[in-house]
N, C-alpha and C positions, 0 to 999 in steps of 0.2 A: 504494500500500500504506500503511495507517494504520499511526501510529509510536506507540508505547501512551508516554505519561509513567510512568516510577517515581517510586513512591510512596515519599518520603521519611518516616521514624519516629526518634522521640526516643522514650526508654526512661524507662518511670514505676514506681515501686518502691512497695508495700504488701506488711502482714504477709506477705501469701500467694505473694508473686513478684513478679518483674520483667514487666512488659508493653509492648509497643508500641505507641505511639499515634500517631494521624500527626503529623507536623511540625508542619504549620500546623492543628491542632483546638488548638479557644479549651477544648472540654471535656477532663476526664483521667482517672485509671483506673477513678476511682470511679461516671464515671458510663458508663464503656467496660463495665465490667461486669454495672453492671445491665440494660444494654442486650441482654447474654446471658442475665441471669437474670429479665427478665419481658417478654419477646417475648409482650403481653398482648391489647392491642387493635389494636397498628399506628399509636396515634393516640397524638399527642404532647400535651405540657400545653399546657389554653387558654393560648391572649397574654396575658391578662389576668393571669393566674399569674405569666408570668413577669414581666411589669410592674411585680406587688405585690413580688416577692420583689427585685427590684432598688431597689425605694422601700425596702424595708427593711433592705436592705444600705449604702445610702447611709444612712439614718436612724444605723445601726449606726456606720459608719464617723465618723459627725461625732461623735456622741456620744463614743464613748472615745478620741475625739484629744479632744475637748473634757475630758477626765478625765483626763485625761496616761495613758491605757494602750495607745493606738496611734500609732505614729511621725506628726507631720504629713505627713511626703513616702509615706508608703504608705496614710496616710487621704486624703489628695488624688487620689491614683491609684487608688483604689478607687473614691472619688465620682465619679471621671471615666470610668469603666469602665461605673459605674451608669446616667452619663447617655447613655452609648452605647447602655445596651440599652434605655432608657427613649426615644430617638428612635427604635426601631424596629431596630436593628442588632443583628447578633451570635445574633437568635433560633434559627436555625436551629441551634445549636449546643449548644440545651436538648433532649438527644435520647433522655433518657430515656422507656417509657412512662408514660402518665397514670396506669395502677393497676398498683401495684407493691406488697412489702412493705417492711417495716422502717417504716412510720408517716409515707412521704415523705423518707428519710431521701438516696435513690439522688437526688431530685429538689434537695434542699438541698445536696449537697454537689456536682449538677451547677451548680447556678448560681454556689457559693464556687469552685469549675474554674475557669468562664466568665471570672469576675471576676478572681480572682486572674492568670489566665494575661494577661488582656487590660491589667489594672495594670504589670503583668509590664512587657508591650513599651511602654507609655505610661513606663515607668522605663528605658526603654534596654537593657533584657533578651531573654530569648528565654526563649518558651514551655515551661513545666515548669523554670525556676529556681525553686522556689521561697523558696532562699533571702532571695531579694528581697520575696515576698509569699507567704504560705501562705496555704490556701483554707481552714483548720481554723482557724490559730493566731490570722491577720489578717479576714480575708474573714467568719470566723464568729466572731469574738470576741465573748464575754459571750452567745453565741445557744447555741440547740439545736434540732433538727427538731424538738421538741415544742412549743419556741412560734414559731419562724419559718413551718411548714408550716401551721397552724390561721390565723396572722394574716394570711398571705397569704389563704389561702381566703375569708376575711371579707373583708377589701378588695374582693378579685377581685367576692366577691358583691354586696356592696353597687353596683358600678358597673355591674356585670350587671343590677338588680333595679333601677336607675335606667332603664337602657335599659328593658326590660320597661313601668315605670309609663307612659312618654312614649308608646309606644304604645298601652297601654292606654285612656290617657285621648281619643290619638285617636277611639278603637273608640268611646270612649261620648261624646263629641261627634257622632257621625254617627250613632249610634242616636239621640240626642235631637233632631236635623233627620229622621229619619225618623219619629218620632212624631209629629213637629208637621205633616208629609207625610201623614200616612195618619191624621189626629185625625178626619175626617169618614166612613171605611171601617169600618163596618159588618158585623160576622161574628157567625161559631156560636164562643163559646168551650166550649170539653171539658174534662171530667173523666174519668178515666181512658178516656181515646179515646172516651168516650161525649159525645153532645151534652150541653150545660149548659145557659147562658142566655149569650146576646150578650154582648160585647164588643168594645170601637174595638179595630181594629189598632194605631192609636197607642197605645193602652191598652198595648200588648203589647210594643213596642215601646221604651217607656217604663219598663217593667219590665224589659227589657233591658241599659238604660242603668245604672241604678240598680240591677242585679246587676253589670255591672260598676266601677259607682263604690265599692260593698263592696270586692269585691277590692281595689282600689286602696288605700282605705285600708288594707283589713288587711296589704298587702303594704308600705305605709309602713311603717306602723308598727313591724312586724317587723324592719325595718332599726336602733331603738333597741337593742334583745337582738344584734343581731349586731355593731355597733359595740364590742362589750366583750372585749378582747382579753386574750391573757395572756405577752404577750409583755415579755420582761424574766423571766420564769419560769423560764426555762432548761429544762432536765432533764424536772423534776418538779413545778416550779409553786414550790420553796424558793427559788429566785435562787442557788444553788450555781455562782460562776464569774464572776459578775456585779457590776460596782462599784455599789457602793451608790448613787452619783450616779449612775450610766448607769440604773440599775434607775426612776429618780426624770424622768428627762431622753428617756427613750427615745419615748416613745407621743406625749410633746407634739410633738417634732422629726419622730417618722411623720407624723404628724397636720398639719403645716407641708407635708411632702414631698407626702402623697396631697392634699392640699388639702379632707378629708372629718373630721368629727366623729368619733372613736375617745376610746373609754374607756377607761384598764387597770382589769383586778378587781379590787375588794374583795380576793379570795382569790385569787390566783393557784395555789395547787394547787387549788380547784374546777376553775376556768378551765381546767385543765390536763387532768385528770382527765373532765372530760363535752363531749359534741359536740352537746349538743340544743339549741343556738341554729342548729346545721345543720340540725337535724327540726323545727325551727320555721319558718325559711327555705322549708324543701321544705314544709311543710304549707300555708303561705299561697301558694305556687304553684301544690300540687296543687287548694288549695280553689276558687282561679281556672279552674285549666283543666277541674275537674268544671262549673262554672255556665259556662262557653266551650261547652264539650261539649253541654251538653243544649240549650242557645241553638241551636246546630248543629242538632241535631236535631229543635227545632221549625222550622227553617225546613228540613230536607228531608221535613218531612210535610204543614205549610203550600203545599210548591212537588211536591208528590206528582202524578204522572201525566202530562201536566194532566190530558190528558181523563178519565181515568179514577181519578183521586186525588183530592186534595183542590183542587188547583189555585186558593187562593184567592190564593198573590203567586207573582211568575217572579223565579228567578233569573238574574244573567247569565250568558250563554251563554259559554264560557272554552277548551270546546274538545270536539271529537268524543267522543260518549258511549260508542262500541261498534266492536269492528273488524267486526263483522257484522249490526247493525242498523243502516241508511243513518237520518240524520236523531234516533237516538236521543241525547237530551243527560242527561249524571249531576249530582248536584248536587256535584263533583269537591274546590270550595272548606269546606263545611260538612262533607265526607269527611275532611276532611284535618284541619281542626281536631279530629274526634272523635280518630284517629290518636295526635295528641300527645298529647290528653289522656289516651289511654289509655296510652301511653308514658312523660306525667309520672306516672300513679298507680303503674305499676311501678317506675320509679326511686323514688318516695316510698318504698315497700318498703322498698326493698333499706336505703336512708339511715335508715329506722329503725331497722331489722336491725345493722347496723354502728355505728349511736350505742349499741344497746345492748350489745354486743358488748366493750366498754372494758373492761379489766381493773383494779381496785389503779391507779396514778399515771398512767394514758396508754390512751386509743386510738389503738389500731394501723389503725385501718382511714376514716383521712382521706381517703387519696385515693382509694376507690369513693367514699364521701360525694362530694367534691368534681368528682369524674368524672361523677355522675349528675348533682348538683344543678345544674351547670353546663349540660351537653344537657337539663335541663328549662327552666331559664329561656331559653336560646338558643335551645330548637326552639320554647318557647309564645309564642317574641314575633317567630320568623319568621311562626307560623300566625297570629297578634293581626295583624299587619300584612296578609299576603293575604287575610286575611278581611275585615278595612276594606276593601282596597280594590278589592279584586277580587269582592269579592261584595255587602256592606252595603250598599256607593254606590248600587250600581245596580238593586237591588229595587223592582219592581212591583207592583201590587195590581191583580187581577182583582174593581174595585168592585162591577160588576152580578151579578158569577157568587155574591161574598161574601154581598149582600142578596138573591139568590135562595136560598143556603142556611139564613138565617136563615128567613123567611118560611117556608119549607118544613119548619122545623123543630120537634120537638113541643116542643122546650126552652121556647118564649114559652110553654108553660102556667104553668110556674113562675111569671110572672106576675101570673097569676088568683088565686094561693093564698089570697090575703088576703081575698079578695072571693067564694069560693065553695068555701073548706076544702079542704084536703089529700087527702082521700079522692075528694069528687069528682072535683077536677085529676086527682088518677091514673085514675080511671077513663076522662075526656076523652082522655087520657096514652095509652092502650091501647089503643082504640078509634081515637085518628088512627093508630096505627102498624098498627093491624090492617086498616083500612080503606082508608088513604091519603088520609081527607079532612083538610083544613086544620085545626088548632084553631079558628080563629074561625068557619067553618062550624058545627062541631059546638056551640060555644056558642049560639049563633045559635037552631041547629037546637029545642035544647032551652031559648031561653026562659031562661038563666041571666043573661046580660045583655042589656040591649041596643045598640044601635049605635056611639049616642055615647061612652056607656060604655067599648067594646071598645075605639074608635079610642083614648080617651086611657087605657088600662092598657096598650096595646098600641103606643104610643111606642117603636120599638126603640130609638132614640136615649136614651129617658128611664131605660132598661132599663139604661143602662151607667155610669149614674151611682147615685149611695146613697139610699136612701129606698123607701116603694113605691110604684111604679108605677101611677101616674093620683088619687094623691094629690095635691091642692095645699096648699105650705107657704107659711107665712107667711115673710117674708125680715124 
């Protein structure tokens, strides 16, 4: 017969009543409550969250001992608390949800809990003394959720949008070994699903690359704009509460702690008051995962059918296409990438929605911003990664099936234009599609050029480079 443990409780006291909390929880009432009051998603704050917000609590802590307004023996047990949670411990005890209201407020005063309780017993105490450490008086000193909740968010993203870039830039190193792979494959490039004029697949390929070398940069960059904190702001972005050296002392010491470039505002109530370095963040994401998206997309129209698609490259094979077609394969990896990016344009939404949403001195609605922006850079850089390697790697080119479709296509009229006008081309143009004979027959046929001629305007190779076609230039 199992023997249940009782559950010991200590009793924690706010305006509203007395509560029980367990014995041994690092957390206490404040964040025991909100855990009743936004049963939201199920899903706790990123690691990264909580990471930032202990970098910024040690930052805190050093700073107004350094000012003489925190004791050294509780500023030292607070730093040592911080680097407990900063090796990985004690997370589980951040248990508030991710989206909550009050502006993060349940979430900052769950980590001054954490901290303070855990200073607590590193001072020879027992959890929920706080006379020894309070999680308001000591733990949040000179802070406020209005600038500890936004400065964490930034941290957190910056190191997020770091992971993101390193994959990315995998992704377009093996798109540019895949153009230098397929530099001599020979296809029909399309305009609106319709035949064009040829194009190398490395061509395409290439272009690949260098849409996502765009992103890259515009997603650097964007990390300048969210580097700009307003923290030391307090409240309302005034510094009400704040010593004037701490206000002066604070970002450099963060900025020592994260080991990453942070700025404070200019204006700390702007800073305070708007969240669109988060709509800026989320826009250079979503602008990634729209050109991810349509890349997808050209390679499951590229890799259509075979037989009966376009079948001009294979993708690899990754796993059974159908529970009832034997031997059917999906393009499952290039699926999955449209997914997220359909996932990051809606959380794009939503974080615009809520940046503008801020009332008078504060937005209240950080943490969906910081809930979504998060599951977008996190899901676009799991899909950036299976997509490198699970699919990119290992793409093939069906070369003879490529130059069978060009050859067969009326698009080489285009070609001609220069050497037998517009009007005719179309007519040649309609008459191969009506009839099914070849362009260079039908020229042939009627005597517009001859032979030689056709062979060099009709270079498909010459076709996919600038100039026109069976021109010779001068180098």
């Amino acid at each position: 017969m199992e023997t249940k443990v009782k559950m010991e409780y200590r009793k924690e006291k706010d305006s509203m009543g007395v509560r029980d909390i367990p014995r041994e929880a690092y957390y206490g009432l404040q964040a025991l409550r909100a855990t009743e009051n936004f049963p939201i998603t199920g899903m706790k704050v990123h690691p990264e969250m909580i990471i930032s917000l202990a970098q910024i609590k040690k930052a805190a802590a050093i700073v107004n001992c350094n000012v003489g307004v925190l004791d050294q023996q509780k500023a030292e047990a607070i730093k040592n608390a911080c680097d407990e949670i900063l090796s990985g411990r004690h997370h589980e005890a951040f248990i508030v949800d991710a989206i909550q209201g009050g502006a993060g407020t349940s979430l900052n005063m769950n980590a001054n809990e954490v901290i303070a309780n855990r200073a607590i017993e590193l001072l020879g105490g027992e959890k929920g003394d706080y006379k020894l450490v309070h999680p308001n008086d000591d733990v949040n000193c000179a802070q406020s959720t209005n600038d500890v909740i936004p400065t964490a968010g930034k941290i957190a993203t910056l190191r997020l949008l770091k992971r993101l870039i390193l994959r990315l830039e995998r992704l377009y190193e093996v798109f540019l070994l895949k153009a230098e792979e397929f530099d001599d494959v020979i296809k029909m490039g399309r305009t609106q699903m319709q035949d064009a004029v040829p194009i190398r697949l490395g061509q395409e390929f290439h272009a690949y690359a260098a849409a996502v070398k765009k992103a890259v940069l515009r997603i650097d960059s964007i990390q300048d704009e969210v580097r700009i904190l307003n923290l030391g702001g307090t409240a309302i972005g005034t510094g009400m509460n704040a010593d004037k050296r701490y206000l002066k002392e604070i970002v450099p010491e963060l900025e020592r702690i994260v080991d990453e470039h942070l700025v404070q505002s200019q204006d700390l109530i702007e800073a305070t008051q708007n969240a669109d370095s988060f709509v800026s963040a989320s826009g250079a994401v979503k602008s990634c995962a729209v050109a991810l998206s349509k890349i997808a997309s050209d390679l499951r129209l590229m890799s259509s059918g075979p037989q009966c698609g376009f079948g001009e490259i294979n993708l690899p094979v990754r796993q059974s296409g159908s529970s009832i077609m034997p031997g059917k394969i999906n393009p499952v990896i290039p699926e999955v990438m449209n997914q997220v990016a359909f996932n990051v344009i809606g959380n794009d939404f939503t974080i615009t929605m809520a940046a503008e949403a801020g009332q008078l001195e504060l937005n209240a609605f950080v943490p969906v911003m910081l809930f979504n922006l998060f599951q977008s850079i996190d899901t676009l850089s799991g899909a950036v990664s299976t997509f490198t390697e699970n699919c990119i790697i290992g793409i093939t080119a069906n070369v003879e099936h490529c130059k069978e479709l060009v050859e067969h296509s009326v698009g080489v009229v285009t070609a001609i234009c220069p050497y037998v006008g517009y009007s005719v081309a179309d007519s040649l143009a309609k008459e191969a599609v009506r009839t099914g004979q070849p362009i260079r027959e039908l020229i042939l046929k009627n005597n517009l050029l001859n032979e030689e001629e056709l062979n060099m305007i009709l270079d498909i190779r010459q076709m996919t480079t600038p100039g026109i076609p069976g021109k010779v230039y001068e180098v």
